[in-house]
Each structure stands twice: as C-alpha cells, then as structure tokens.
C-alpha positions as CSV (number, residue, x, y, z in Angstrom):
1,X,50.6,99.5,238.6
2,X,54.2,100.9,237.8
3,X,55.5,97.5,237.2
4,X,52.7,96.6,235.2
5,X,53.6,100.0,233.0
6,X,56.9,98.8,232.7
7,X,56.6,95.5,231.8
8,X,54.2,97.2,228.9
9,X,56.9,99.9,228.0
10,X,59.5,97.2,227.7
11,X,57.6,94.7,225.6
12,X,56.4,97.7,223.2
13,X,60.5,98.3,222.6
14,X,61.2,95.2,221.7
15,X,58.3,94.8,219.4
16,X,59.1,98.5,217.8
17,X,63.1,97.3,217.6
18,X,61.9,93.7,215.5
19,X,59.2,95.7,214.0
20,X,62.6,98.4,213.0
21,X,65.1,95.2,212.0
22,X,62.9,94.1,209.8
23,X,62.2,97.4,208.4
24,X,66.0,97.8,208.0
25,X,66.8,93.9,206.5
26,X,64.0,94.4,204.0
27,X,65.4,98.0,203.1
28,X,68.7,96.5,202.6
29,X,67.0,93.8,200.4
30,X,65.6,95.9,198.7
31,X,68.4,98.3,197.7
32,X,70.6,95.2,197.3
33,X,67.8,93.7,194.2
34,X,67.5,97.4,193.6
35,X,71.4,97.3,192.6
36,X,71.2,93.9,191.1
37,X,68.8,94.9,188.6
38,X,70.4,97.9,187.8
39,X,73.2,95.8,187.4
40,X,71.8,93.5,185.3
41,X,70.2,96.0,183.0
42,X,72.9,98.1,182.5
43,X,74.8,95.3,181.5
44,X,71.8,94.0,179.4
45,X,72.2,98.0,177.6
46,X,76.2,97.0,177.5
47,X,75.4,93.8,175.4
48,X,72.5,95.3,173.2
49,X,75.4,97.7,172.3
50,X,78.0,95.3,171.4
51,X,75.9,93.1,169.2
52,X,74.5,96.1,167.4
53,X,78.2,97.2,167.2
54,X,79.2,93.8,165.9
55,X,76.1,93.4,162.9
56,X,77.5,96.6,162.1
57,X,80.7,95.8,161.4
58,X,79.2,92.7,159.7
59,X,77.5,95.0,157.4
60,X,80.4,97.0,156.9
61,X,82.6,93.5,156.0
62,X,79.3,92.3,153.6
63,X,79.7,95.9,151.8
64,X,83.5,95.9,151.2
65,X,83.1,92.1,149.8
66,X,80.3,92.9,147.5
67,X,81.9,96.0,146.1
68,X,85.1,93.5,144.8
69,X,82.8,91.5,142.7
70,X,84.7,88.4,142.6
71,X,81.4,86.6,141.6
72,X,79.7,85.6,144.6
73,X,77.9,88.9,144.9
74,X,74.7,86.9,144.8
75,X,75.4,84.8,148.1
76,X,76.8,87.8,149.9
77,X,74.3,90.0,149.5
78,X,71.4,86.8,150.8
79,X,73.9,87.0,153.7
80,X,74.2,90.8,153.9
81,X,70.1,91.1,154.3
82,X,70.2,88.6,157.2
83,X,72.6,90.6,159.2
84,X,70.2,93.9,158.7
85,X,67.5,92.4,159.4
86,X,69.2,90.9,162.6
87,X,70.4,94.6,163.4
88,X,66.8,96.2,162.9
89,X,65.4,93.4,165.5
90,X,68.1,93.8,167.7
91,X,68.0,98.2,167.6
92,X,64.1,97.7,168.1
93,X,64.6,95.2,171.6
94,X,63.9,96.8,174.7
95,X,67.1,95.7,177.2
96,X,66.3,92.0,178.1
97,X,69.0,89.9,178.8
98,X,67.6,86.6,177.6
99,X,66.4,88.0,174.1
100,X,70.5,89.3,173.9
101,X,71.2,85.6,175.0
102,X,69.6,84.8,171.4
103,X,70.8,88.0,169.4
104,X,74.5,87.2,170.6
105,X,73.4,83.5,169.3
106,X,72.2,84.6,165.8
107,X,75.2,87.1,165.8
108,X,78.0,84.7,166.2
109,X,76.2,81.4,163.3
110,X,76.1,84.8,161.2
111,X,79.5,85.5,162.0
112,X,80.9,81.4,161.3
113,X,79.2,81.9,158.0
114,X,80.5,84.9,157.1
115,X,83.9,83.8,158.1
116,X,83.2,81.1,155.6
117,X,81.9,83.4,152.7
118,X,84.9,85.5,153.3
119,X,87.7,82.5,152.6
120,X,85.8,81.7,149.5
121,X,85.8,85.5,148.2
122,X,89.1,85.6,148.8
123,X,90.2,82.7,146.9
124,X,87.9,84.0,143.9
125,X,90.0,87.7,144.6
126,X,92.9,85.6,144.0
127,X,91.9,83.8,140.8
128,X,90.4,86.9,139.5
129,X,93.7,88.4,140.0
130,X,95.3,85.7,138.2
131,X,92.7,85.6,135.3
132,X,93.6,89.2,135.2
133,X,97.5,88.8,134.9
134,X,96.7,86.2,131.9
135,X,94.3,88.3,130.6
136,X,96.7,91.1,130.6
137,X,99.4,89.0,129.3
138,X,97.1,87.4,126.6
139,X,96.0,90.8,125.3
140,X,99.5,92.0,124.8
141,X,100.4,88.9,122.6
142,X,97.4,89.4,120.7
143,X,98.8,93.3,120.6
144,X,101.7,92.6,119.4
145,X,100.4,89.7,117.4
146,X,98.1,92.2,115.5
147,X,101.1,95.1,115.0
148,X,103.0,92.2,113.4
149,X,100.2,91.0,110.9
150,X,99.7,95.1,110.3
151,X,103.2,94.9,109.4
152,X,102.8,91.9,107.2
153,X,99.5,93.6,105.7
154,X,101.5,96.3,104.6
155,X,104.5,94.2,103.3
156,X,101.6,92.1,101.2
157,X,100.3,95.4,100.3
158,X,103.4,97.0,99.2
159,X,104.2,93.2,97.2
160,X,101.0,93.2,95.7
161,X,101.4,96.6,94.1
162,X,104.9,95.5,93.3
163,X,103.3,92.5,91.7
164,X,100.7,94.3,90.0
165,X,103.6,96.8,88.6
166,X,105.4,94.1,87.2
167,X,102.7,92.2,86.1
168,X,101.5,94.9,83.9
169,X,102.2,94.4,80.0
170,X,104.4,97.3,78.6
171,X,103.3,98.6,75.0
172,X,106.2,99.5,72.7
173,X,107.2,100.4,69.2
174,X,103.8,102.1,68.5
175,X,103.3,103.2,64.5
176,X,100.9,105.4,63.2
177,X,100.2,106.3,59.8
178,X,97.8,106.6,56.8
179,X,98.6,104.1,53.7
180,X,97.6,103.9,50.2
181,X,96.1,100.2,48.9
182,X,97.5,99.3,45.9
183,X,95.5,96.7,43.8
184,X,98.2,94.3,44.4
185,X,97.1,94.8,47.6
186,X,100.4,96.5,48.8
187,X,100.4,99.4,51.2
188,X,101.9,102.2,50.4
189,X,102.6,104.8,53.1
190,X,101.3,108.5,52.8
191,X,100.6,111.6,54.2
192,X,97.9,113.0,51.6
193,X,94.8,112.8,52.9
194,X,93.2,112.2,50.0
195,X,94.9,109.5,49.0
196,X,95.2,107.6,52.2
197,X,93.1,104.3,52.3
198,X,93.7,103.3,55.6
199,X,94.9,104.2,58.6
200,X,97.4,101.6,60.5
201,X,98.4,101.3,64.0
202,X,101.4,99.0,64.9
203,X,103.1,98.3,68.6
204,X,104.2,95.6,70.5
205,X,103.2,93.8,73.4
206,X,106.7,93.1,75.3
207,X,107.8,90.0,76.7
208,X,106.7,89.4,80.7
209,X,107.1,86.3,82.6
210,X,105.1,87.2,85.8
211,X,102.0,88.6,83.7
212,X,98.7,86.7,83.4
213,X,98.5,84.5,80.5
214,X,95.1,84.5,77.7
215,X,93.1,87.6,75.7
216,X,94.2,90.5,76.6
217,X,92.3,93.7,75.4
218,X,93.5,97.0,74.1
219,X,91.2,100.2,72.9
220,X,92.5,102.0,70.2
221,X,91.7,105.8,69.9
222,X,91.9,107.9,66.6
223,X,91.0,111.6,66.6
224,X,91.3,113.4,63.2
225,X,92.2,116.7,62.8
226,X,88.6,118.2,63.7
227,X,88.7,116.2,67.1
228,X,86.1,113.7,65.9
229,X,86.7,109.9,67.1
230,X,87.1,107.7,63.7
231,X,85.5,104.1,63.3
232,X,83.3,102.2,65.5
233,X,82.8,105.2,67.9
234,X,81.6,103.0,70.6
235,X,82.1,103.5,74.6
236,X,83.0,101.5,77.5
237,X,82.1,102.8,81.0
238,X,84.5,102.4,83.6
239,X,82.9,103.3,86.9
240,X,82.7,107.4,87.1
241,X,84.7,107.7,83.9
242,X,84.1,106.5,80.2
243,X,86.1,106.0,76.9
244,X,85.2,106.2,73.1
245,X,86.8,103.8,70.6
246,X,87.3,103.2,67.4
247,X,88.0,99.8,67.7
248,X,88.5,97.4,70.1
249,X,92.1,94.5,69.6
250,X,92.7,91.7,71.2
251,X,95.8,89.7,71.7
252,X,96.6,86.2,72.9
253,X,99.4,86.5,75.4
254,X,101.8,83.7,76.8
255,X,104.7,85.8,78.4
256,X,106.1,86.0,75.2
257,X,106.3,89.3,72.4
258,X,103.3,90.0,70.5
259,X,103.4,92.1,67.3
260,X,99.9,93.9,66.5
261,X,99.0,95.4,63.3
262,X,95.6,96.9,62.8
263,X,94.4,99.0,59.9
264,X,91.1,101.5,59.8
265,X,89.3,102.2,56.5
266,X,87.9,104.9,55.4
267,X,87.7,107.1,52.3
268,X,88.0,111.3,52.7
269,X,90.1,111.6,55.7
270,X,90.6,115.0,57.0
271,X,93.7,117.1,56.7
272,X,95.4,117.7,59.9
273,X,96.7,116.4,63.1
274,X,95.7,113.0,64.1
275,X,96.2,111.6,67.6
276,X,96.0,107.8,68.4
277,X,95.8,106.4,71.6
278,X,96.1,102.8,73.0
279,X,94.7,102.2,76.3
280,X,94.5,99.5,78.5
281,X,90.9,99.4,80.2
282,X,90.8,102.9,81.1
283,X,94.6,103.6,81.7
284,X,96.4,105.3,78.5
285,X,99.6,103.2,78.0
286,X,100.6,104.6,74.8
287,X,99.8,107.7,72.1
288,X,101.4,109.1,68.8
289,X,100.6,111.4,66.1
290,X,100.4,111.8,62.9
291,X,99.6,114.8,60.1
292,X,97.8,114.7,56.8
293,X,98.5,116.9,54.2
C-alpha cells in the first residue's frame, strides 16, 4: 500500500514539473512574441514618423520652389498636391508595417521626381536671373537712350524757335501820312484834314534768305483821332483773340526786298491823332502816327 502511494506521489511530480515546463516555455514564448511585437510596432510608429517627417519637408521644398516663380509653378504645385495627399493618408494609417513598406515606396518615386522638378527650377532661376541682368541692362540703354533724344528734343526745340526767329520777315521804313490828289494825279503830302484825299502807308519787307517763299499777308490798322477803325472795318479771328482791319495787303516774297505802298480814300477825315498799325496774323510788327490839322 505505501509503495503503491509512492509510486502515485512520484508520477503526479513528474506530470505537475512537465505540466510546470510547459507552463514556463510557453510563458517565455509568449513574452518573447510579446517583445517582438512591441518591437515591431514601435518601430512601425518610428517609420510612420519619419515618412510623415519626410512629406513634410517635401512640402516645405514644393513651397519655397513655388514662391520663386521661375515658371513652372504649374507643375510644382500638381506635384505639391500629391505629396499632401500622401501625408494626409500616411497621418490617418494606424502603425502597420507593410502599409509604411508602401508609404516609404510612394515617398521616395515622389522624392526622384522632385529631385527632378527641382534641377529644372533651378536652371529656369538661373535664366530668369539672366533675363533679369539683360533686362536690367536693356532698360538702362533705353534710359539713357531716351535722356539723349530729350536732349536732342530740346536742341530741335530750341533750333526750331531759332528757325522760326529767323525765318520771320522784318517790316521797315514804315510811312504814314495823308496826301492831297492833284488832277494830274500827283500826290501831294498834307496835314489838313480837310484837304487830305488819301491816306498812304509805305514800309518795306527786308530781305531774308531762310524765310518761306509765296503771298505773304499783312493787316493794316488805321484809327483816326476819335478811335474809330477807317476802311473796310472787317475782322479776322485768331483763336481767343480777334483783329479789325482796314484793309488787308499782300506781298509776293522770294527772299528778296519788297517795297509796299498802299493808299486809303476817303473824303472828311477827322482832325487829330491817327495811329496805324501793320500786323502780321495777329502779332503787331510795326505802328506809326500821324496828326491832322
């Protein structure tokens, strides 16, 4: 009977020891996969960070290209789109290794290409740069080009009015008077009122080589004494001013001296002081008086 009990008691230990190994190997298993996964997920975490890290700095790269607008905004900012819609995916992912596997993937074709998009902006920055420096160059030729024709505008300027100066037709000589008319048709100068006839107006039209050759006219002005306008009394508007004539002369000119001589009739002439004028459009470019007795 006791050896029976022992042989029961021994055989229970042993089972109880295999039945305790195995509790202990799979324990150790268990802690050991336990680890592993930890492991695996923390590392998983580690490379959800770094691609997310990574698309940003993408971003960040896509930005600072963009905002240099060499002219390939267009395909930078297609490009620029992917990489935040890859970053939202990636932020969204719970930790699985395989699905970083990919991201890393998708991260590095978008990385080539940017690497590519960058040379290219870069060579644009540099021709930009250099269409800038001709630009730059260009518009301070075209400065200086337009200083120098503003100085030439004014030298053309200043020789045109020098021109027009000299071009202008000086009056000279200028005789006024009242005349008797014999009946041998001779004049007789006077300063009777009553027994003037006529009243002449003489001058001369110098000599000018750079002046305008063909008709040129002259208004002539007589006032009497009572500041009426004698003769033909007609005006001529000249833009905000206007002139009354007696009568109107006009001379055919070829550079060379012209003598004028032009008489007004009329009977009852007014004592006093008479004023005659010669003008030249609207310019006065010569006057004299005259009394009557």
């Amino acid at each position: 009977m006791s050896t029976s009990s022992n042989k029961g008691l021994k055989a229970g230990v042993v089972i109880l020891s295999l039945l305790l190994l195995g509790a202990i190997g799979y324990i150790v298993k268990l802690s050991s996969d336990i680890k592993n996964t930890n492991a695996e997920l923390t590392q998983t975490v580690s490379e959800k960070e770094s691609v997310i890290a990574d698309l940003e700095a993408l971003k960040i790269t896509y930005d600072q290209a963009i905002a240099e607008k060499t002219g390939l905004e267009t395909e930078l900012e297609a490009e620029r789109q992917k990489v935040i819609k890859l970053l939202e995916e990636v932020k969204k992912e719970k930790a699985n290794s395989a699905a970083m596997g990919n991201y890393k993937k998708r991260y590095q074709e978008l990385e080539s290409k940017m690497k590519t998009l960058m040379l290219e902006n870069e060579q644009l920055k540099q021709e930009n740069e250099g269409l800038v420096q001709v630009i730059d160059s260009t518009n301070t030729i075209l400065f200086e080009e337009r200083e120098y024709n503003q100085v030439l505008l004014g030298q053309n300027e200043e020789l045109s009015k020098m021109v027009d100066e000299a071009s202008k037709l000086s009056i000279l000589n200028l005789k006024t008077g009242a005349y008797k008319v014999r009946n041998s048709g001779k004049e007789v100068e006077t300063e009777r009122a009553r027994r003037a006839d006529v009243l002449k107006v003489q001058f001369t039209v110098a000599e000018n080589k750079v002046a305008k050759k063909g008709d040129k006219n002259y208004y002539v002005q007589i006032i009497d004494g009572k500041m009426n306008v004698l003769g033909d009394k007609k005006t001529v508007h000249f833009e905000d001013q206007s002139l009354t004539y007696s009568f109107e002369t006009t001379v055919d000119y070829n550079n060379s001296t012209v003598n004028v001589s032009e008489t007004l009739k009329g009977s009852d002439f007014e004592k006093g002081l008479y004023h005659v004028h010669i003008f030249d459009g609207n310019e006065l470019v010569a006057s004299q008086s005259f009394s009557l007795k």
